[in-house]
LOLUMFI-440395 format. One record per residue (C-alpha): x, y, z. Coordinates in steps of 0.1 Angstrom, whole numbers, plus 5000, padded with zeros to 4 digits. Layout:
! residues N
XYZ
...
***
This chain:
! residues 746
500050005000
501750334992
502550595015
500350845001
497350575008
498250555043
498150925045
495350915029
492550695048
493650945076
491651245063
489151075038
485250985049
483050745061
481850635032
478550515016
477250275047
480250145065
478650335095
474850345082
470950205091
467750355091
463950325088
461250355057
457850255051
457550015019
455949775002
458849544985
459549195000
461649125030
463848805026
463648655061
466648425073
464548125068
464748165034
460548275032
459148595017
456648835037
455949165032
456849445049
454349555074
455149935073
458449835088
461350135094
464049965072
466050285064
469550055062
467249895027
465950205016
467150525035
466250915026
468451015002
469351425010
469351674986
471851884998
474451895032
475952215036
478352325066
479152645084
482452745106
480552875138
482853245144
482753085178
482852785193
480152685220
480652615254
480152245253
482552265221
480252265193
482352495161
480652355130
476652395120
475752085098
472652125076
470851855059
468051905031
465851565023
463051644999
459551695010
457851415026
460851215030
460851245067
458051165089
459151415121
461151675131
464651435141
467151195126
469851075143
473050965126
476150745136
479150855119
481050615141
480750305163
479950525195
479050835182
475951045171
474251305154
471151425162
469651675139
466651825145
463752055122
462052225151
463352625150
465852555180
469952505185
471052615147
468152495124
466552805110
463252735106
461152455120
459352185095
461552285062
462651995057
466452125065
467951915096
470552075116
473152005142
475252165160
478851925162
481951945173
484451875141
488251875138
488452185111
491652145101
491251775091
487951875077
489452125054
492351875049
489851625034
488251875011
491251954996
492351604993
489151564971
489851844947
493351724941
491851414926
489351574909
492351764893
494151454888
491151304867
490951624846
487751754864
486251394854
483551204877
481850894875
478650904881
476750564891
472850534888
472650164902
474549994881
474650204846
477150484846
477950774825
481551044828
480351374835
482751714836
483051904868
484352254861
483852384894
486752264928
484852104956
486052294985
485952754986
488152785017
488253105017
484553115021
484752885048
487153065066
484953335064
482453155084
480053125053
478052815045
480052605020
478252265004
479551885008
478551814971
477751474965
480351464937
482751324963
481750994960
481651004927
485551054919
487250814897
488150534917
492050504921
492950194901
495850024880
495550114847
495649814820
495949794782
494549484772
495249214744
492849024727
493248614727
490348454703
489648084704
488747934669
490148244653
493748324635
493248614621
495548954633
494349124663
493449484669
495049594707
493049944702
495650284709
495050474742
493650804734
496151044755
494151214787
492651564778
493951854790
494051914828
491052174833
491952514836
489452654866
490852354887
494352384878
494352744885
492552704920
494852454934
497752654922
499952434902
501652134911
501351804901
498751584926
500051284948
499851004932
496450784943
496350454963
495450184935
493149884938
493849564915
490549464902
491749134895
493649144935
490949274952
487349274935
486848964911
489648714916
490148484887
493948384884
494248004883
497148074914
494248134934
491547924922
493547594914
496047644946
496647324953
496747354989
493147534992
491347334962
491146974947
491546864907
488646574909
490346484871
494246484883
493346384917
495946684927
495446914953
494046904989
490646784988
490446935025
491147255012
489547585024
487747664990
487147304982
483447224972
483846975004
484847195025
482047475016
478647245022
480347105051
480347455065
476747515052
475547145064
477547215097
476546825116
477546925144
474847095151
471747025126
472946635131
472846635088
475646495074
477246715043
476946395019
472946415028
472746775025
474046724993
472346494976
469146684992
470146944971
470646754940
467746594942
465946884931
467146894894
465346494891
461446604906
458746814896
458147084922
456447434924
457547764935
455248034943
452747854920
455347804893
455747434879
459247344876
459747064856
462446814867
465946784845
466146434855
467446294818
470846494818
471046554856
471546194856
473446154827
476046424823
476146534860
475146284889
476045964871
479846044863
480146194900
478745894917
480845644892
483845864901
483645824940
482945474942
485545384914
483045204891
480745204862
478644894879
475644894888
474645184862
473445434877
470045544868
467145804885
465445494902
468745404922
471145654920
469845784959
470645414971
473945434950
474645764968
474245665003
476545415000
479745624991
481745685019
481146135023
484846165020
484745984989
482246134976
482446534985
486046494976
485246434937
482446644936
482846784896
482747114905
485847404897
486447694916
486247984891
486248324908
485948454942
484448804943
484149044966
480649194973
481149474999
479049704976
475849514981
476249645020
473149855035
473250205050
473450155081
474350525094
471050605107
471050325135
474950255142
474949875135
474549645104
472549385092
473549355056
477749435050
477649315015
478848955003
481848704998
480648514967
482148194955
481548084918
482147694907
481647564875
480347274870
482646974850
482446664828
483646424858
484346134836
485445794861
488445744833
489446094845
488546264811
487746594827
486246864806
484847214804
481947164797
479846844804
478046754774
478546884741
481247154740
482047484742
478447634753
477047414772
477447564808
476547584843
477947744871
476947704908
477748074935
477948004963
476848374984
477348455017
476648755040
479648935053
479448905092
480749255100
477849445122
479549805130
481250125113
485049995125
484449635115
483649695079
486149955076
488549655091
487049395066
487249675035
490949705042
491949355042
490249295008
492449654999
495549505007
495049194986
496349484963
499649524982
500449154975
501448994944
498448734934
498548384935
501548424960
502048184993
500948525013
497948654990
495948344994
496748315032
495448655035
492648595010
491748235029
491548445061
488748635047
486548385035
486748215067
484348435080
481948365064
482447995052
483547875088
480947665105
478647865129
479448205110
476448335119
474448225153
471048325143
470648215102
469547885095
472547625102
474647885116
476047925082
476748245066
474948185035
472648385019
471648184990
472947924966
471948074928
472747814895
472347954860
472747614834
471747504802
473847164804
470547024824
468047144796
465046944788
465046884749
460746894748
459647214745
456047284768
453947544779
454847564820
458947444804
460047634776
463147404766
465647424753
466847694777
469047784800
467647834837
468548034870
467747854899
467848024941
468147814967
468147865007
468647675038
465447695054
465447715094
462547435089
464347135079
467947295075
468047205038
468447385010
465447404991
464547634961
462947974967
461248204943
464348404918
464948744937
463849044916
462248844882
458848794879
457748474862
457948394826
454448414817
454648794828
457048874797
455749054769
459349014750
458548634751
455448524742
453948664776
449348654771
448449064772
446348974804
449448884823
451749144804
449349394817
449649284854
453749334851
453449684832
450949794855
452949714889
455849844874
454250164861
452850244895
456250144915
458450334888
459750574914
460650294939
462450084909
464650384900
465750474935
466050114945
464050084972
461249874958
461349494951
459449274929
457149144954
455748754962
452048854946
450349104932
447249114950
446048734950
448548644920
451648514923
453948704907
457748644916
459148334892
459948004909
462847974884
463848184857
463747974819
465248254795
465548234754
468748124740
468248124705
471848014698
474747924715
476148224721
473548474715
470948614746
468148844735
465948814768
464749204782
461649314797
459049604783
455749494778
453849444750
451149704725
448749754753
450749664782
454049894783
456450004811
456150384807
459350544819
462550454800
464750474831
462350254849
462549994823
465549954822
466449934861
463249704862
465149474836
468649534847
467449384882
466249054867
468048734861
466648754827
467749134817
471049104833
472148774817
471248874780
470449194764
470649514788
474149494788
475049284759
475448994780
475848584767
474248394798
476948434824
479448744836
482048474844
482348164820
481647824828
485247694822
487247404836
490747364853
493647514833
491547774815
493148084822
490648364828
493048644837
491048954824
493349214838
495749144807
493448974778
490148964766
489548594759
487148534735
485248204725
484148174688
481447984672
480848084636
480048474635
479048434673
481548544701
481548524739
483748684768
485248524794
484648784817
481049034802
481549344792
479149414819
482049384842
484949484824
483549784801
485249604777
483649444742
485149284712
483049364677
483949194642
485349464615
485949274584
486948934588
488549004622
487649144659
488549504673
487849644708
484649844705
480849834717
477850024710
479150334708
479550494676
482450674685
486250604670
487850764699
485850584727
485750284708
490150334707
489750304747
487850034755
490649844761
491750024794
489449864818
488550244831
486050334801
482350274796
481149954774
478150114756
475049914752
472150004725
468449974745
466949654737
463849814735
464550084712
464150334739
464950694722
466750984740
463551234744
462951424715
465351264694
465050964670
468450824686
468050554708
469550534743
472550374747
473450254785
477050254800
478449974821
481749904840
480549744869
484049624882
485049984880
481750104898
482649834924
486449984926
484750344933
482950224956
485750034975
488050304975
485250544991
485650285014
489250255019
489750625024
487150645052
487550765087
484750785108
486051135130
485751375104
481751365118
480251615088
481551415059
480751095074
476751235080
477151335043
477950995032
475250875050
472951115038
473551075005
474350715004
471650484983
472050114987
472749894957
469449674965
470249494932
470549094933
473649074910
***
């Protein structure tokens, strides 16, 4: 970590909800730890869906109070957003704000919506902090990055954050929200393309030089070059893919070369056993297993929704080679009357141990994290996410990719668990250790100790005291089309791929499948082959909950009325191998209104997200097998089929896209721009995706085009993280104010 980093975390802020809860009325669907869906019952869940201010502006008082109080803090939420005249805040783990509308002790007027406090602030670190920010505003050229959930656009700030002179002059100076929104301090990368199936030459893309630095900010900092920003490794501290990590021998097992430590920390094994945890449910991890796999060979409904069983290749392609595997056999064959009995007579070391499943990525998830400012503690820090894929376990050790006919035949198993940190200092703690992955060269003996010590917390048995098992989990999500059913029906569109969420349910401490988080089921979709009748239910819950879906604070909820409405699993269009084109809209008659709405709406759903909002082929990380190098940081690998191409890693993630120009592939997107196309190779740009819905910029027949980079939204959000402190008390209450959860489910 440099030394300008350590300087830095002294004077930066609190940042978007490490120290932040609160309370809201709403009607969206609270996922209880049992894995069951109720409905809010006008609960105050501000951590899920907190006011979001308007404006924070500070004031030097031109003297300090008796009790020590030198700094008025004024906080604007928009009318109706509050219910009462006082909020309190928790800008650190034993500390609070209260700020009050009533007239009295600073606010000016009572019941204008303005809350003020009276605080006691360190000035000079507070001025310190300001000017930190406009130094890297000058470093970026004056350029932000500004997030709306998960699409993001550059936007020019001509103006310096901080008018010290003002401030000294005891005048009111505004905590723009623009902080947050600085270009997060990472590594830049050139990348390289690597094509499979394809020999033609490749096109690296040249790195348009940075513009000019900005004059206003150049001229109010008064010269000098900036100090050079701490840097994050995307690929060290955000989505790990290197195969140092995810085939180290000592933390995972090759079921095909039989090398590696099948007691390893990120084994398969060693995961259920953590989520099975026998010592206290009394379930072994070979029964909570097979419990779970069961559920791919019957027939079962969720919320209403008939899921048909994938029995045929289940047994074929992924049950049969892992049973032959453990017990060393072909004999008896295994088949879907027997293959339970089978099971149960492995030996669970035997059988966990050759599980066919390949560690692909481990990500970090802090961003999904609450604000949890407005109540000091935490219920929701984010996620540690594990992603297998799932492999051809063949019992003469002919290990594969994929596991029936290659290359696109996929399925990937993430394993998602909630990050146990509960106050402001632990996830500060937890933020930095996933920071100083960054400090460490990856793959190395120390990396993955320190990156094993992390996932520990949440993959140890009793993680958690009061989930289901004691584990950590939040859910188990699958996204496959190896299982597909070949017969195409009404209630089983086939063939398809399919998302699939399971839970362990406090019940019977199994895993069973839950409805899909944020997708409503099939039948609802105008885009395919969705009746108008149920179209019209969709369009018309969406249309009345638009302002909820853009600011995030409204799922899609169990029923709508007396109809169930939230899919039991998600069955979405692949028309080819390599080609996605699923989206939401409506239909003539039934239509989401707002653009923007749509497109959150859709974004949100396993559907939208996995195919055509951002350009997307059915996973963000590829279903690959061992020795397939993913390292993204370096080279966009690119699997060919015809005129059909798939990332590795999606553009989604990367802001990165490969399109063909004559006969060969060169970095570009959506964007009709040469020079933006030229930079998409960098890892820091945009990856420009058309609307699927032929949504138009108003009053223009252009259609919108959405921006994506969400490893690079995730990196801005960390290093807001990184460089917080939680004394600087009127920057941390203005990263609560204006802090607005993720709330999204990928």
């Amino acid at each position: 970590m440099s030394k300008h980093f350590k300087q830095r975390k002294k004077l930066l802020i609190t940042t978007f909800a490490i120290c932040a809860i609160v309370v809201i009325t709403t009607t969206s669907l609270r996922d209880n730890d049992d894995g069951n869906y109720a409905p809010f019952a006008n609960e105050p869940d501000w951590e899920t869906a907190p006011p979001v201010a308007t404006k924070v502006v500070v004031q030097q008082l031109d003297k300090a109070l008796p009790t020590g109080e030198n700094m008025l803090l004024q906080i604007t939420y928009a009318e109706g957003a509050i219910n009462g005249t006082t909020i309190t805040m928790y800008p650190s783990d034993n500390d609070k704000i209260i700020l009050n509308d009533d007239g009295l002790n600073g606010d000016v007027r009572a019941k204008d919506n303005v809350f003020s406090a009276q605080v006691k602030e360190d000035l000079q670190a507070f001025a310190a902090a300001m000017e930190d920010f406009d130094r890297t505003l000058e470093a970026n050229s004056g350029n932000l990055l500004v997030f709306k959930g998960r699409t993001g656009s550059t936007v020019q700030r001509r103006t310096t954050f901080f008018n010290k002179t003002e401030f000294a002059s005891f005048r009111p100076v505004e905590i723009s929200p623009d902080i947050f929104s600085l270009p997060p301090q990472t590594a830049f990368n050139s990348m390289t393309a690597v094509f499979t199936g394809f020999n033609g030459p490749l096109y690296n893309g040249s790195v348009v030089a940075n513009p000019a630095p900005n004059p206003i900010l150049a001229s109010a900092r008064g010269g000098g070059p900036p100090p050079p920003p701490p840097t994050i490794l995307k690929q060290n501290s955000l989505l790990i893919t290197n195969l140092a990590v995810t085939e180290d021998p000592a933390r995972t097992f090759n079921p095909c070369t039989k090398v590696g430590n099948p007691d390893g920390a990120w084994t398969f094994k060693t995961l259920i056993k953590g989520m099975a945890n026998q010592s206290f449910t009394g379930i072994t991890a070979k029964e909570f297993t097979k419990h779970w796999v069961r559920r791919w060979t019957v027939d079962t409904t969720v919320n209403g929704e008939f899921v048909r069983n994938r029995s045929t290749r289940a047994i074929s392609l992924f049950i049969k080679p892992w049973i032959d595997k453990a017990r060393g056999t072909t004999l008896p064959t295994v088949t879907l009357a027997n293959w339970q009995g089978l099971w149960d007579g492995i030996h669970q070391d035997s059988l966990l141990k050759y599980a066919p499943f390949h560690l692909t990525a481990i990500v970090n998830r802090l961003d999904l994290r609450g604000n949890f400012g407005y109540a000091g503690s935490a219920s929701n820090a984010g996620e540690t996410r594990f992603i297998f894929s799932v492999i051809r376990n063949s019992s003469t050790g002919n290990c594969r990719d994929s596991i029936s006919g290659p290359p696109f035949d996929g399925f990937n198993v993430i394993f998602e668990y909630g990050n146990v940190q509960k106050t402001c200092s632990q996830v500060k703690a937890f933020a930095l250790q996933w920071a100083n992955l960054s400090t460490l060269a990856l793959g190395s003996a120390g990396y993955n100790a320190a990156l094993e010590a992390i996932t520990h917390t949440v993959t140890d048995s009793n993680a958690v005291a009061t989930k289901p098992n004691k584990s950590a989990l939040n859910q188990l999500r699958t996204n496959e089309i190896a299982l597909t059913n070949s017969v195409n029906s009404v209630t089983d569109r086939s063939p398809r791929w399919q998302f699939r969420e399971f839970k362990i349910q406090a019940s019977n401490k199994h895993l069973e499948q839950v409805p899909t988080a944020n997708e409503p089921a099939g039948k609802f979709n105008g885009a395919d082959g969705g009746l108008l009748a149920d179209v019209t239910v969709m369009a018309n819950w969406v249309n009345a909950n638009s302002a909820g879906i853009k600011a995030q604070t409204t799922a899609v909820p169990l029923l709508v009325g007396i109809t169930n409405f939230l899919a039991g699993k998600v069955n979405y269009k692949s028309p080819s191998p390599t080609l996605a084109d699923g989206f939401w809209n409506g239909m003539a008659g039934a239509v989401i209104t707002d653009d923007t709405t749509r497109e959150v709406f859709s974004l949100n759903t396993c559907t939208g997200c996995h195919s055509m909002e951002p350009k997307t082929v059915f996973t963000h990380v590829n279903y690959v097998g061992f020795g397939t190098t993913m390292n993204y940081q370096t080279t966009v690998n690119v699997q060919t089929n015809g005129t059909q191409h798939k990332t590795h890693i999606s553009p989604f993630l990367t802001g990165i896209d490969v399109i063909p120009s004559g006969g060969t592939f060169i970095f570009g997107d959506d964007s009709s721009s040469v020079v933006e196309n030229a930079t998409d190779n960098t890892l820091t740009g945009f990856f420009w995706a058309r609307d699927p819905a032929n949504r138009v910029y108003p009053g223009t027949g252009i259609v919108r085009k959405w921006g994506f980079n969400d490893l690079q939204r995730r990196s801005q959000d960390l290093t807001n993280l990184l460089n917080s402190v939680c004394s600087i008390r009127s920057i941390s209450a203005a990263s609560i104010a204006f802090f607005r959860p993720l709330n999204m489910t990928h």
